[in-house]
MDAnalysis code that builds the backbone (N, CA, C; Angstrom):
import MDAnalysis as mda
import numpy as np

u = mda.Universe.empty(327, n_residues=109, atom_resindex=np.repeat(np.arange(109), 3), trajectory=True)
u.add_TopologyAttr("name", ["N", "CA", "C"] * 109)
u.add_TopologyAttr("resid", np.arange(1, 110))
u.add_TopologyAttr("resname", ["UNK", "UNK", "UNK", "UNK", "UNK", "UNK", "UNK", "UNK", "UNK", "UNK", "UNK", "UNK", "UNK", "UNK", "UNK", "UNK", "UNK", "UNK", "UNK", "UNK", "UNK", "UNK", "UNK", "UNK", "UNK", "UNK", "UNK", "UNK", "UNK", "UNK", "UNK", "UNK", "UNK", "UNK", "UNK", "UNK", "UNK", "UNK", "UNK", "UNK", "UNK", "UNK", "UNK", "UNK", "UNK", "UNK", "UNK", "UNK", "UNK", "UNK", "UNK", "UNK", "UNK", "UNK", "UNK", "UNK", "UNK", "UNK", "UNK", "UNK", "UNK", "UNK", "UNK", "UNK", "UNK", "UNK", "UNK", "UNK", "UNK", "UNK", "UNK", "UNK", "UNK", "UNK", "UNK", "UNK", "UNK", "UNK", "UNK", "UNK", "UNK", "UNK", "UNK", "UNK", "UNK", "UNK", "UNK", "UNK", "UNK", "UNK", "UNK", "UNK", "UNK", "UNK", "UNK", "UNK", "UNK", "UNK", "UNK", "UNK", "UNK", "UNK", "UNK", "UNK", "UNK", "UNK", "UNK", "UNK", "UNK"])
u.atoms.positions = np.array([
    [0.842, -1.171, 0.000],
    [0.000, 0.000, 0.000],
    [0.896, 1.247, 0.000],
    [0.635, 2.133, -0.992],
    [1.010, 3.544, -1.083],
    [0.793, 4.861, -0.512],
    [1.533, 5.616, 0.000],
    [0.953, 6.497, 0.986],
    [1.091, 7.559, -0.579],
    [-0.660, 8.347, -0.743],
    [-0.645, 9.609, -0.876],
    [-0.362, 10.556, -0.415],
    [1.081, 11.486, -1.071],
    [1.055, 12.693, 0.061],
    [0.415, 13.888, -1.024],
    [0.106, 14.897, -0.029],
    [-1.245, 15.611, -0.703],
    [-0.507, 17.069, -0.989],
    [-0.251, 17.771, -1.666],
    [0.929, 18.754, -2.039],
    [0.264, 19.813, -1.290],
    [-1.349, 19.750, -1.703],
    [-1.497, 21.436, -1.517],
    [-2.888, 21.046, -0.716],
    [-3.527, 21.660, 0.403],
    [-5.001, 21.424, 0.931],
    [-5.664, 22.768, 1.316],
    [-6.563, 22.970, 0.930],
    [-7.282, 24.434, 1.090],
    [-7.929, 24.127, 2.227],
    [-7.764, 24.709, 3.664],
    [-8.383, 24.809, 4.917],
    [-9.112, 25.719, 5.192],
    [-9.134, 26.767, 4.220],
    [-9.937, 28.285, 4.930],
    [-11.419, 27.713, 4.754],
    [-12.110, 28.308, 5.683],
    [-13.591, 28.473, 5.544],
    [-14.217, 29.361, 6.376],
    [-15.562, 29.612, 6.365],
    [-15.870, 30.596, 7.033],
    [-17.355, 30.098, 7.703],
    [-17.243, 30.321, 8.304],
    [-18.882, 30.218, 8.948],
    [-19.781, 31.368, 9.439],
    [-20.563, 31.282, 8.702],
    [-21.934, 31.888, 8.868],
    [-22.457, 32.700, 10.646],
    [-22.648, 33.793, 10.703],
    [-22.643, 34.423, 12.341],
    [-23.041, 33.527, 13.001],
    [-24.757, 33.164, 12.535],
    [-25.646, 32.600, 14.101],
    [-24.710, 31.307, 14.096],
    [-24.149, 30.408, 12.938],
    [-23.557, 29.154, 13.172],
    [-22.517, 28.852, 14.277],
    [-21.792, 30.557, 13.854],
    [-20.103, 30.815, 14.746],
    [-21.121, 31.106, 16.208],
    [-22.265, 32.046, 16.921],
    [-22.370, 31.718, 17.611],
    [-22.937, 30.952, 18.469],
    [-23.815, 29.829, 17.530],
    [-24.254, 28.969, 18.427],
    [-22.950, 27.631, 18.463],
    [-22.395, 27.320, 17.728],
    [-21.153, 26.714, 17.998],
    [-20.250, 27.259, 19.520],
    [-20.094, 28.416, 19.445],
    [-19.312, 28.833, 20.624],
    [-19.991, 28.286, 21.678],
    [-21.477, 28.793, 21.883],
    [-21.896, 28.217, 23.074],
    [-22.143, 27.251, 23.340],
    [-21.994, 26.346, 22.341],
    [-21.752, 24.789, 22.478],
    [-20.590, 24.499, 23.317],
    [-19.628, 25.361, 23.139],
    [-18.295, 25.092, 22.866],
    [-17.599, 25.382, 24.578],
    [-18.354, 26.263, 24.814],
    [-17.958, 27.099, 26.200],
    [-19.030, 26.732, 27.281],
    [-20.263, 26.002, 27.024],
    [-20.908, 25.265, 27.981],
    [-20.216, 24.941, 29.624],
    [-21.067, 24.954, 30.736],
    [-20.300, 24.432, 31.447],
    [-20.241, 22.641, 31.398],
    [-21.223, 22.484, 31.482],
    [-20.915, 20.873, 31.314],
    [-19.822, 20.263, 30.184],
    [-19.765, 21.013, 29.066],
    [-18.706, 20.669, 28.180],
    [-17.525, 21.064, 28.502],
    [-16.948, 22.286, 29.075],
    [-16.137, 22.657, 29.176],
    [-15.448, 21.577, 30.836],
    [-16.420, 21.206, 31.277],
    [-16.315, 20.316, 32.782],
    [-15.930, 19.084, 32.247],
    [-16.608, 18.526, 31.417],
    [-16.139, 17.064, 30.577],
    [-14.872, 17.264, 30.209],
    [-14.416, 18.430, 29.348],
    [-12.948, 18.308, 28.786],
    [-11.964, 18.328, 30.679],
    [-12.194, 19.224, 30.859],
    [-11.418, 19.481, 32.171],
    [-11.065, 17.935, 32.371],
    [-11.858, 16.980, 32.936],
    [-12.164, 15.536, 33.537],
    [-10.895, 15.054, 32.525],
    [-11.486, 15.132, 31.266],
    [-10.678, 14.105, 30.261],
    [-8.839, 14.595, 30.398],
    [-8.462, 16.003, 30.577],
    [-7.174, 16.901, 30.499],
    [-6.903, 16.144, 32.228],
    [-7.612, 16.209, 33.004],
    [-7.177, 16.572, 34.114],
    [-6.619, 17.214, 34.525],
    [-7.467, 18.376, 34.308],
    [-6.825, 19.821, 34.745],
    [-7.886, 20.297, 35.403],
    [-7.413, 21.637, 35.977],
    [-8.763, 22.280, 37.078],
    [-9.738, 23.419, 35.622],
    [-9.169, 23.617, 34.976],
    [-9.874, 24.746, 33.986],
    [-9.585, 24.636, 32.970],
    [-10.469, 24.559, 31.901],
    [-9.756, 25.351, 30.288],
    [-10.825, 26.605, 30.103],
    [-10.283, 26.876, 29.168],
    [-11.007, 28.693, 28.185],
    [-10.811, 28.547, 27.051],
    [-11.840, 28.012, 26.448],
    [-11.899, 28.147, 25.042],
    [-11.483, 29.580, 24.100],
    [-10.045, 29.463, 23.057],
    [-9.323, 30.191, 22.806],
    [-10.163, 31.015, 21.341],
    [-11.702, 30.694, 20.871],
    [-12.120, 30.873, 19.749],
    [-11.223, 30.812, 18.842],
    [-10.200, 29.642, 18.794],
    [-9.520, 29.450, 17.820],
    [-10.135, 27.741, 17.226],
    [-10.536, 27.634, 15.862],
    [-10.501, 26.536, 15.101],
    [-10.216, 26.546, 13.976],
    [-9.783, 25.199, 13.397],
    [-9.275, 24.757, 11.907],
    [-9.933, 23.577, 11.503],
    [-9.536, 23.259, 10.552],
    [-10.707, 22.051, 9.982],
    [-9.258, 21.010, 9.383],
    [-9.226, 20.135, 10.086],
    [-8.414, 19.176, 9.788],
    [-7.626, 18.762, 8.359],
    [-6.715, 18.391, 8.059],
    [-5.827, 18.468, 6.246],
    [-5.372, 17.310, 6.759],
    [-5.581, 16.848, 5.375],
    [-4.555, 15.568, 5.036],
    [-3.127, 15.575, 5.350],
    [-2.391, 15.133, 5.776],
    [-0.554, 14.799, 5.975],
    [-0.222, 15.430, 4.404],
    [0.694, 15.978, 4.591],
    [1.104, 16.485, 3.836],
    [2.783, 17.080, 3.919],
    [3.668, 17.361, 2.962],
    [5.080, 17.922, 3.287],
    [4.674, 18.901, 4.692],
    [4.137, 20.354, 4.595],
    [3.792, 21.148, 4.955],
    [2.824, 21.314, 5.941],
    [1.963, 20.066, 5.910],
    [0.909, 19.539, 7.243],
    [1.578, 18.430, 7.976],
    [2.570, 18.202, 8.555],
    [2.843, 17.019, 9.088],
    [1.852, 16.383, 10.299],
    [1.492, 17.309, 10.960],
    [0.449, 16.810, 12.287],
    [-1.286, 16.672, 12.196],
    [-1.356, 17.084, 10.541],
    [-2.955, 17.424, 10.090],
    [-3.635, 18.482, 10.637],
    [-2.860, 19.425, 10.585],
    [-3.712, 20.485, 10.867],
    [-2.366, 21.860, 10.321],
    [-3.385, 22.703, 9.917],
    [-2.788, 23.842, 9.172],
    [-1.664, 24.204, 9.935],
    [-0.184, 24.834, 8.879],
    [0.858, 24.565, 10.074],
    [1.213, 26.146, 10.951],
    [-0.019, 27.014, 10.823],
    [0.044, 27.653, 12.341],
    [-0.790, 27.152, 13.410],
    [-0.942, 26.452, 13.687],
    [-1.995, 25.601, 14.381],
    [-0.986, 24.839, 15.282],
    [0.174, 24.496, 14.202],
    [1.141, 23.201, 15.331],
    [1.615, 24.172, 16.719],
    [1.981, 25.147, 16.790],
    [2.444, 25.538, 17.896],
    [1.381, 25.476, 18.804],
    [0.061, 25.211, 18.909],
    [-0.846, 24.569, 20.316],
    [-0.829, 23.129, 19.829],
    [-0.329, 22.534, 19.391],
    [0.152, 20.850, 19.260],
    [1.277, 20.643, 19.918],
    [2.412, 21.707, 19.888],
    [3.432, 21.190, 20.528],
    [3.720, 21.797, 22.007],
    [2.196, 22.282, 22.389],
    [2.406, 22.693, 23.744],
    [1.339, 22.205, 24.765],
    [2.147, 22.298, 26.074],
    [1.750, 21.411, 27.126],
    [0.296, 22.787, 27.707],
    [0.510, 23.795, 27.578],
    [-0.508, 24.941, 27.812],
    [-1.834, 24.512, 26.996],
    [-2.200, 24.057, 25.964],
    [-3.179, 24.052, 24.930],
    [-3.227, 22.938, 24.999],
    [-4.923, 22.713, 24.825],
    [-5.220, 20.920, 23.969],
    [-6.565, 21.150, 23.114],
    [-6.217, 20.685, 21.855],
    [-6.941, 20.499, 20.627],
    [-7.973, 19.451, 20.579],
    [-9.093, 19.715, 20.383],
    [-10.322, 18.949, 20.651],
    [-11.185, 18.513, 19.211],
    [-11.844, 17.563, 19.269],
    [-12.472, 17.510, 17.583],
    [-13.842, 18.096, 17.993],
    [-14.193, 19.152, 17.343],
    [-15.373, 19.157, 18.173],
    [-16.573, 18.539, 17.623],
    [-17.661, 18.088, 18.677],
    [-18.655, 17.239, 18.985],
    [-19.285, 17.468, 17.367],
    [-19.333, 15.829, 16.854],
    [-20.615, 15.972, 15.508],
    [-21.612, 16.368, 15.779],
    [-22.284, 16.435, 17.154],
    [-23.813, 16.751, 17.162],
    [-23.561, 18.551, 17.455],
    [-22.676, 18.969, 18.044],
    [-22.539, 20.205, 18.140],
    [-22.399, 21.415, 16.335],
    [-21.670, 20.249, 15.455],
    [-22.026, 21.088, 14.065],
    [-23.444, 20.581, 13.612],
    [-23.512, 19.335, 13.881],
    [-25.053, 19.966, 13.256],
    [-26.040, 20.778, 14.364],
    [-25.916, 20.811, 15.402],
    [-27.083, 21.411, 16.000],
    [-26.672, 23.371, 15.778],
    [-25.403, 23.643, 15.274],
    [-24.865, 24.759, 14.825],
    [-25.245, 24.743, 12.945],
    [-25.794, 23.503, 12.862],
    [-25.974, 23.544, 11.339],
    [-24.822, 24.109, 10.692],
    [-23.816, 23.633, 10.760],
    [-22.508, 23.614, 9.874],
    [-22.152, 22.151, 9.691],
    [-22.205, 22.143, 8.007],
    [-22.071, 20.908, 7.100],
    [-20.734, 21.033, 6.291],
    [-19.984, 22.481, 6.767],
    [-18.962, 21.985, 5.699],
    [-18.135, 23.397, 6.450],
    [-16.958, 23.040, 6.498],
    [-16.404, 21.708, 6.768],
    [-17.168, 20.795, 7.190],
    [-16.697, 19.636, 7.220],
    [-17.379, 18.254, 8.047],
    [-17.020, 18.438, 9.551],
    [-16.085, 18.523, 9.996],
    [-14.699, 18.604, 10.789],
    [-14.470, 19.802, 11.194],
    [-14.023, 20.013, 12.333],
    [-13.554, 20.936, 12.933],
    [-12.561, 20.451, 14.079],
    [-11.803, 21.315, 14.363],
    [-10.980, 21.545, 15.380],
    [-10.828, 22.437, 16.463],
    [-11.343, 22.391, 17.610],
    [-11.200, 23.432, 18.716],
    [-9.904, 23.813, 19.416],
    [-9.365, 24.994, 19.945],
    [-8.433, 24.537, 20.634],
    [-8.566, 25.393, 22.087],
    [-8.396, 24.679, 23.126],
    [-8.658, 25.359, 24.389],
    [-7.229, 25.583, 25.630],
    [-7.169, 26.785, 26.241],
    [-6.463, 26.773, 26.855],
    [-6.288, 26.127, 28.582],
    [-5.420, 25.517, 28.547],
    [-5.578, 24.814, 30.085],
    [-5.001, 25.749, 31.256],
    [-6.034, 25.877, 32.385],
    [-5.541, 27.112, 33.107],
    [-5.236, 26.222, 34.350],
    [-4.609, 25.989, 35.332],
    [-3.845, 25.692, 37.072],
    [-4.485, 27.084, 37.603],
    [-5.313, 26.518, 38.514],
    [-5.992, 27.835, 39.450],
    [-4.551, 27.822, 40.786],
    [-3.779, 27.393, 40.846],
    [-2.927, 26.815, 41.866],
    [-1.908, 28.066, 41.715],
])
């Protein structure tokens, strides 16, 4: 089996206001934002209103995701979340398919 590598991947997109804000408040929920905490084991995150929509491996994508994006991949401060399928559709965003959240982890300590 042959690995395709993918030269070039168009990531921009845009979403629609009410979509961007009913997504957020999906996004910043307390119960959601309490679930990630649990899963990080951490005391807090804050959703950074930063997302990307996932790319194929590529020279230039090595981690699948657009490559200003890797610097909250390669840090212990940030963790990157897929966010919830039922959360784009109940935001009614179909396209991207995919998304990527990224939230900051806060130590109240």
């Amino acid at each position: 089996m042959t690995l395709k590598i993918v030269q070039d991947f168009d990531s921009s997109f845009t979403l629609e206001t009410q979509a961007q804000e009913t997504l957020f408040n999906l996004l910043t929920s307390e119960a959601f934002l309490n679930q990630i905490c649990q899963q990080l084991q951490c005391e807090q995150v804050i959703f950074t209103e930063l997302l990307f929509q996932p790319v194929p491996y590529s020279l230039t994508t090595t981690k699948g995701m657009p490559a200003e994006f890797e610097k909250y991949h390669d840090s212990d401060e940030y963790a990157i979340i897929n966010v919830p399928p039922n959360f784009m559709f109940s935001a009614k965003i179909f396209k991207p398919s995919r998304l990527c959240a990224i939230y900051q982890k806060v130590d109240k300590g």
